[in-house]
C-alpha positions, 0 to 999 in steps of 0.5 A: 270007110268010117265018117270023114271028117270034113275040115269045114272052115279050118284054115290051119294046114297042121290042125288038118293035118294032125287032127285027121281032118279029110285032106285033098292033097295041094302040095304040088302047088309048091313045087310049082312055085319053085319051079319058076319063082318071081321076086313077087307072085301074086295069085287072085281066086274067087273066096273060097277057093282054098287060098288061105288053107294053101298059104298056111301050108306052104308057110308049114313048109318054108319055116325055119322055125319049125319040123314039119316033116310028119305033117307032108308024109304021103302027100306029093310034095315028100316025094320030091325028095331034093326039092325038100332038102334045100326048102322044107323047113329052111328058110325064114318066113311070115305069113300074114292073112289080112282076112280078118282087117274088115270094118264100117270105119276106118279106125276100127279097120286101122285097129285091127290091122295093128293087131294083126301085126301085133299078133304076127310079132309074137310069133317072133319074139326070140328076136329080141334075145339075139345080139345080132338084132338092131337095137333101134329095131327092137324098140320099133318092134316093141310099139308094133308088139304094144300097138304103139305105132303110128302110121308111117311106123306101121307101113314099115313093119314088115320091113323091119320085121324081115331086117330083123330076121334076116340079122338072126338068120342070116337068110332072105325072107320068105313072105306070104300074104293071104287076101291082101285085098280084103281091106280094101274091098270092106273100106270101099263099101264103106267109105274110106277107101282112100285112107285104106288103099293109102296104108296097104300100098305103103304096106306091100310097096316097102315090103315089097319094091327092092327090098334085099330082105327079100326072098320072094313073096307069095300074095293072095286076093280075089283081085289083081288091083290094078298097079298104079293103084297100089304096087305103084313101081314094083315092077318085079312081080308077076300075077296069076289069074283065073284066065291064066295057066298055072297053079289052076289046079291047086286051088279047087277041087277037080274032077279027080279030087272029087271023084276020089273024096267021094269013092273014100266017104262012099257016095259016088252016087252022088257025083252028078249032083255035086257036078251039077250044083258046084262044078262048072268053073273054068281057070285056065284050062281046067274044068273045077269044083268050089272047094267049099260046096263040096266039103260042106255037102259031101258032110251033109250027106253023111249025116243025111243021104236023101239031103237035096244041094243047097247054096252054101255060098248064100251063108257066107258075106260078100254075097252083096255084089250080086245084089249092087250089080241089079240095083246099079243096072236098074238105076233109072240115072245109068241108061247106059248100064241096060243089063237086064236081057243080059241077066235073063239070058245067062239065067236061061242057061245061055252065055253073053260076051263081054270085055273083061278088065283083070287089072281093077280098083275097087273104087272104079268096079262101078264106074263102067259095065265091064267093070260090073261083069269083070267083078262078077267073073274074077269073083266067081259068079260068072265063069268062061264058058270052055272050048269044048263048050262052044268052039266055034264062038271062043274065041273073038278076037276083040278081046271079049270072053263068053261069060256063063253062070257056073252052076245051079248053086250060082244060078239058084243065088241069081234068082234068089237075089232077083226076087228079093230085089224086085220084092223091094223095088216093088215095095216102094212104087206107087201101086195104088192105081193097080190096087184101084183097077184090081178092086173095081174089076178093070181087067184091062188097066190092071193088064197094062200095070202088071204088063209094064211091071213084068217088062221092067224086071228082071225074069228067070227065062224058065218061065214057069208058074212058080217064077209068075206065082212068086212075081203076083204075090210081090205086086201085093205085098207090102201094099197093106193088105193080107196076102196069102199064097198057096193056102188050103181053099175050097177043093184044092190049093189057090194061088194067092188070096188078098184080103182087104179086111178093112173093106171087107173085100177080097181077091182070088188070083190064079195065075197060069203060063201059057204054051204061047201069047195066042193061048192067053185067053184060054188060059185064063178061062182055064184059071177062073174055070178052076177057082169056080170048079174047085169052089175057092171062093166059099170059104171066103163068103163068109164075112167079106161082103166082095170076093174077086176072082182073077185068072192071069196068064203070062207068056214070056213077059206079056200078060192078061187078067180076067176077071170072074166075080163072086159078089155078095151082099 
């Protein structure tokens, strides 16, 4: 076929749909919602996961304003001819996405909240032509529509807004409301989470408790925050979670969505690499893709076949809870959080069990462990390992679930976090007393220093020469020398070279893994035998008055440094 047309961050179910954008049919998520609707349905998924797309579809297809009938032909939901002539474009509705109320402080936050709304009562000006409106609620609808409003006024504008339509149309409301948490999380890293969680809860509470407006709502989130914190008293809601059963195949992609986009763009060649990198998820019973990583890489190979996968969850924000995970559990003031065997486990492949809380506040996500390893499961950067995986373990009766990396994606951004984080952490410990061991030659202090910095860190448990190579050069850098890595020397390529040109002196580190802790020794015979024999020393002769040659060999998290000195005067 010709090139498919990816719908790469479009959110527009009609901009899809009419401008021929490739569409992985979720329509059946609607049926399934009608088929055992609650007064409020709550729906929590990790981001980008599709929720936004399938919020603005069903608004697409409840609206009364609208005919969209040519939007949904040859998709499921037209075939369900019935349900359509009682819902398909039938009923008053709002969507509101509160994805974009995101700020450093909360009156910018506040801002944008109001111009949210601000933007939503445009949509619904032909209210103001109607006799059969309230008068005192037009005027509230003129500050909410000028950005008058004060607080109190503001908590009550979807209210007002669902009174005044249901005076024009003489039906309950339908209200969607897309990544209600956003807010929230954005003002817990920054310091006013109070203020937020006070507005948003007197928001969805008078939206949502007892409201006769009300038909039912659909409200999206990556969490279920817990109801005393914010659906203080509405009791008429029922959530849906990646731990649950239903609506798990509408938000992702399954195995047979991908097998179908990509037999349509023909690169089913592709199928193993796409599993393996962006696969892995478990909701429910269902085994699914991150939506977001497919389109993005099934785009990518049309431009280019032999592209390799890469993380496109690293382009996108949020990607700081990984990061408050290590720093948190590295805190020398939290003993209690020791996580790191943890970490290294899981990015060895391997599974750990844990208690997961899906009822959670952002402003207790740091306050326990299992807190730390809810968020990272509820926000996609873990995922239960399934049944099939691993039967006789699944299920422990203690309330714990087996918690596993999803993909080489996640995995790949684990490491790549890791590193970074131990590349700072380093940069502000006192490493003169290893420089000093280093330039003096004393192999065994300097053992004893890189030995308690390994043991301190957190490794990948692959335990090859790039994850050493990397750890090496990270001791080095910021320490006020020139530290190059994997630089053209001599006959072959070098490992890492640090050059004190203040001094005049240099290093020359090679640094090897070893089968097991008795081959220490022979591998670093084996590093300095390949510095002298491939001569990475004699370009450096020249101008540096010491040149230190050092073999280094690792098994798991030990360590051994042998010297091989190159001296000149």
């Amino acid at each position: 076929m010709d090139r498919a047309v990816m719908p790469l961050g479009i959110d527009s179910f009609e901009k899809v749909r009419s401008g021929g954008y490739y569409y992985v049919d979720k329509t059946g998520v609607i049926a399934e919602l009608l088929r055992k609707t609650f007064e409020v349905n709550l729906i929590t998924r990790p981001r980008r996961f599709g929720k936004t797309l399938a919020m603005d579809m069903m608004a697409n297809f409840f609206d009364i304003r609208k005919d969209t009938g040519g939007l949904f032909t040859g998709l499921d939901i037209a075939d369900r001819t019935a349900l359509c002539a009682e819902w398909q474009n039938r009923w008053p509705v709002i969507f509101l996405t509160f994805k974009d109320v995101d700020d450093t402080g909360f009156e910018n936050a506040w801002k944008k909240l109001m111009v949210c709304i601000a933007d939503l009562c445009r949509q619904h000006t032909y209210l103001l032509e109607s006799g059969k409106v309230d008068r005192e609620d037009i005027v509230l609808f003129g500050k909410y529509q000028s950005m008058s409003a004060d607080a109190v006024e503001i908590q009550n504008a979807l209210y007002v807004l669902m009174r005044m339509m249901h005076a024009y149309y003489g039906k309950q409301v339908i209200v969607l409301l897309d990544e209600y948490d956003v807010p929230l999380a954005k003002a817990n890293e920054n310091g006013f989470y109070d203020e937020m969680l006070n507005l948003i809860r007197g928001l969805l509470n008078k939206t949502l408790k007892t409201n006769p407006f009300l038909k039912f709502a659909v409200v999206t989130g990556c969490l279920r925050i817990a109801k005393e914190s914010i659906f203080t008293g509405t009791n008429n809601f029922v959530s849906d979670t990646i731990s649950g059963e239903r609506f798990n195949e509408y938000f992702g992609f399954t195995e047979k969505d991908v097998r179908k986009l990509l037999r349509d763009t023909g690169f089913e060649d592709h199928a193993d690499e796409i599993k393996c990198w962006y696969d892995g998820y478990h909701f429910g019973n269902i085994d699914i893709y991150c939506p977001w990583d497919v389109l993005n890489h099934v785009n990518a190979i049309q431009d280019n076949p032999e592209i390799s996968p890469k993380s496109y969850w690293e382009d996108t924000s949020h990607n700081g809870i990984l990061r408050t995970f290590i720093e948190i559990a590295n805190d020398g003031r939290r003993p209690e959080l020791d996580v790191n065997d943890k970490f290294e486990t899981l990015l060895a492949g391997g599974y750990v069990e844990e208690p997961i809380e899906e009822n959670l506040s952002y402003d207790t996500l740091h306050s326990s462990e299992s807190n730390l390893w809810s968020l990272l499961y509820l926000t996609g950067y873990l995922t239960r390992v399934s049944p099939a995986e691993l039967p006789e373990r699944t299920n422990s009766g203690d309330g714990k679930i087996l918690l596993k990396i999803p993909n080489e994606e996640i995995r790949n951004l684990f490491r790549k976090t890791v590193k970074k984080w131990f590349e700072e952490s380093v940069a502000v410990i006192d490493r003169s007393e290893l420089f000093k061991a280093m330039w003096q030659g004393d192999e065994q202090k300097a053992t004893e220093i890189i030995s308690d910095l390994l043991f301190n860190t957190i490794s990948y448990h692959d335990y090859k020469e790039d994850f050493y190579h990397a750890f090496v050069a990270g001791i080095f850098t910021g320490g006020g020398y020139i530290v190059k890595s994997n630089r053209e020397q001599g006959y072959g390529r070098t490992d890492i070279v640090v050059r004190d040109r203040s001094h005049k002196r240099v290093l020359i580190i090679e640094a090897k893994h070893a089968a097991d802790d008795k081959h220490l020794e022979a591998e670093c015979r084996n590093a300095v035998a390949q510095i002298d024999s491939r001569r990475y020393a004699d370009e450096l002769k020249k101008g540096y008055r010491t040149v230190l040659c050092y073999g280094i060999a690792f098994f798991d998290k030990q360590c051994l440094v042998r010297r091989f000195d190159e001296r000149h005067e």
